[in-house]
C-alpha positions as CSV (number, residue, x, y, z in Angstrom):
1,X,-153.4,-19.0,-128.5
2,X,-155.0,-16.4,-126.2
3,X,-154.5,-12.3,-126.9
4,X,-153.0,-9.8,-124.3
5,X,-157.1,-8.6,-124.5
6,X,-158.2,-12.1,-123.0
7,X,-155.4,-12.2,-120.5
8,X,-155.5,-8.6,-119.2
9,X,-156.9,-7.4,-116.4
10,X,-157.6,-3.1,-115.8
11,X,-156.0,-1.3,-112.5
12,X,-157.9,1.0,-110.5
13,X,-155.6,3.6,-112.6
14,X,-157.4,2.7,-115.7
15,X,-154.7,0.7,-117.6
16,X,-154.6,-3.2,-118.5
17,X,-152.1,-5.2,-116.6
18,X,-150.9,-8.8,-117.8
19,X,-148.6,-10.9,-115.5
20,X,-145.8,-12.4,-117.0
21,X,-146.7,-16.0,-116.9
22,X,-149.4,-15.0,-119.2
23,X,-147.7,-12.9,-121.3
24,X,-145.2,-14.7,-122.2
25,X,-147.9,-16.8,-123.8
26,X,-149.4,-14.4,-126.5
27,X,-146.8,-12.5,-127.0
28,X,-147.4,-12.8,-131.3
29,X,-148.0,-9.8,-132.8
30,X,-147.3,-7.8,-130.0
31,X,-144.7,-5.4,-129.9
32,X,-142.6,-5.5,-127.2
33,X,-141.3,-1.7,-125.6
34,X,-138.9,-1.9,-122.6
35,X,-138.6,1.5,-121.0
36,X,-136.0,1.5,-119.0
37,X,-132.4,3.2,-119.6
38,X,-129.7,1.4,-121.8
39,X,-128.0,0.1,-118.9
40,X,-130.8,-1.7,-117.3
41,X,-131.4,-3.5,-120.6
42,X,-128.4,-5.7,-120.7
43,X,-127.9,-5.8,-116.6
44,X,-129.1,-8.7,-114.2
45,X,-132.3,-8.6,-114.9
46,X,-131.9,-9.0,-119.2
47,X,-134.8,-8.3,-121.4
48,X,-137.3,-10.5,-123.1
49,X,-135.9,-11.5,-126.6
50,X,-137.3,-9.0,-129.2
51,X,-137.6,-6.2,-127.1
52,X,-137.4,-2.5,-128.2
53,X,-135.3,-0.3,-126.2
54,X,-137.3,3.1,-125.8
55,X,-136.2,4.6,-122.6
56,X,-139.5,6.4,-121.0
57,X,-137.8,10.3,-121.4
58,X,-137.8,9.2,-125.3
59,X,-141.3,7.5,-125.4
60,X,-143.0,10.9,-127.2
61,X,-140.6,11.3,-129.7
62,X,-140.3,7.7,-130.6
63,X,-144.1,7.5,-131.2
64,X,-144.5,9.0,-133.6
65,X,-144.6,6.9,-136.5
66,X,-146.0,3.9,-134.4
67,X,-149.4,2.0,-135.2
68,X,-152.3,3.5,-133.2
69,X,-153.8,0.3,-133.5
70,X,-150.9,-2.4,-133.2
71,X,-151.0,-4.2,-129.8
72,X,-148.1,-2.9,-127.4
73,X,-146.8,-4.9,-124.0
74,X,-144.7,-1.7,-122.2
75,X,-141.7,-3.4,-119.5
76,X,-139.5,-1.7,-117.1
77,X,-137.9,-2.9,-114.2
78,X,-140.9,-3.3,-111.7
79,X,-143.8,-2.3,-113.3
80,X,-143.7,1.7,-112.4
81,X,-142.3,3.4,-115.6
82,X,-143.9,1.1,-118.2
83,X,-147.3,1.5,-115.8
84,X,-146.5,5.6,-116.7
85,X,-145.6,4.7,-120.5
86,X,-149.3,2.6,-120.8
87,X,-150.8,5.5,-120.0
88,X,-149.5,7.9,-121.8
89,X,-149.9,5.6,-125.0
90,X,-153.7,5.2,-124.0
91,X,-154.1,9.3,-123.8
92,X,-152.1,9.8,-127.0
93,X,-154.2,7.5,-129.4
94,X,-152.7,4.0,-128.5
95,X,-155.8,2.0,-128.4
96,X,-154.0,-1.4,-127.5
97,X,-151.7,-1.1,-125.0
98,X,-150.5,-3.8,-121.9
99,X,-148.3,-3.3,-118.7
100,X,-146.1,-6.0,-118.0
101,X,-147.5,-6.5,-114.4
102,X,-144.3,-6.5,-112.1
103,X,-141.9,-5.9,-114.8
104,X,-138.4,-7.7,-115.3
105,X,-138.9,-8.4,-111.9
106,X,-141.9,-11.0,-112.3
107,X,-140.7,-11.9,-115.5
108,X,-137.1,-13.2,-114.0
109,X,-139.2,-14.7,-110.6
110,X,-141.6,-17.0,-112.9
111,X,-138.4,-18.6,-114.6
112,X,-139.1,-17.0,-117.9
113,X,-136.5,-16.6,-121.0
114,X,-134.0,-13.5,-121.0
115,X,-131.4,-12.4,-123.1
116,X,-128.3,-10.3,-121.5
């Protein structure tokens, strides 16, 4: 099974990008972080089964007794937030971090499993 590492590809922004149809195939030992807002977690869009709901405003507090070196896929609605949240990981000590590349968006477009 192929890691986030082989599937990833880096912006011009510096972070690592995976799209969903690849994602959703190595997502073992990853930790999944959504960052959007409680209400966006259960809405239309669902989230991806095992998710961790750490809404972006909350992201340095709930850090702080994270893995440095654990492997982390950040989601959000589009991309945007979560894009924010990868880098803020990467400047604070996160050395394996992942942007779900169009967010809940792309993941619902390729057909992929939610839960609501």
């Amino acid at each position: 099974m192929p890691t986030l590492d082989e599937l990833s590809g880096t912006t011009p922004y510096g972070f690592r990008e995976v799209p969903p149809s690849l994602a959703a195939t190595a997502l073992d030992g990853v930790r999944l972080i959504d960052v959007r807002e409680p209400s966006e977690f259960s809405d239309q869009l669902g989230h991806i089964a095992g998710a961790e709901l750490v809404p972006l405003a909350t992201l340095p507090q709930a850090t702080a007794g994270w893995e440095p070196s654990a492997t982390y896929l950040l989601i959000c609605r589009s991309g945007g937030r979560s894009s924010n949240a990868t880098v803020w990981l990467s400047n604070h000590g996160f050395s394996s971090v992942f942007n779900l590349s169009g967010g809940m968006i792309a993941w619902n477009q390729a057909g992929l499993p939610v839960e609501r």
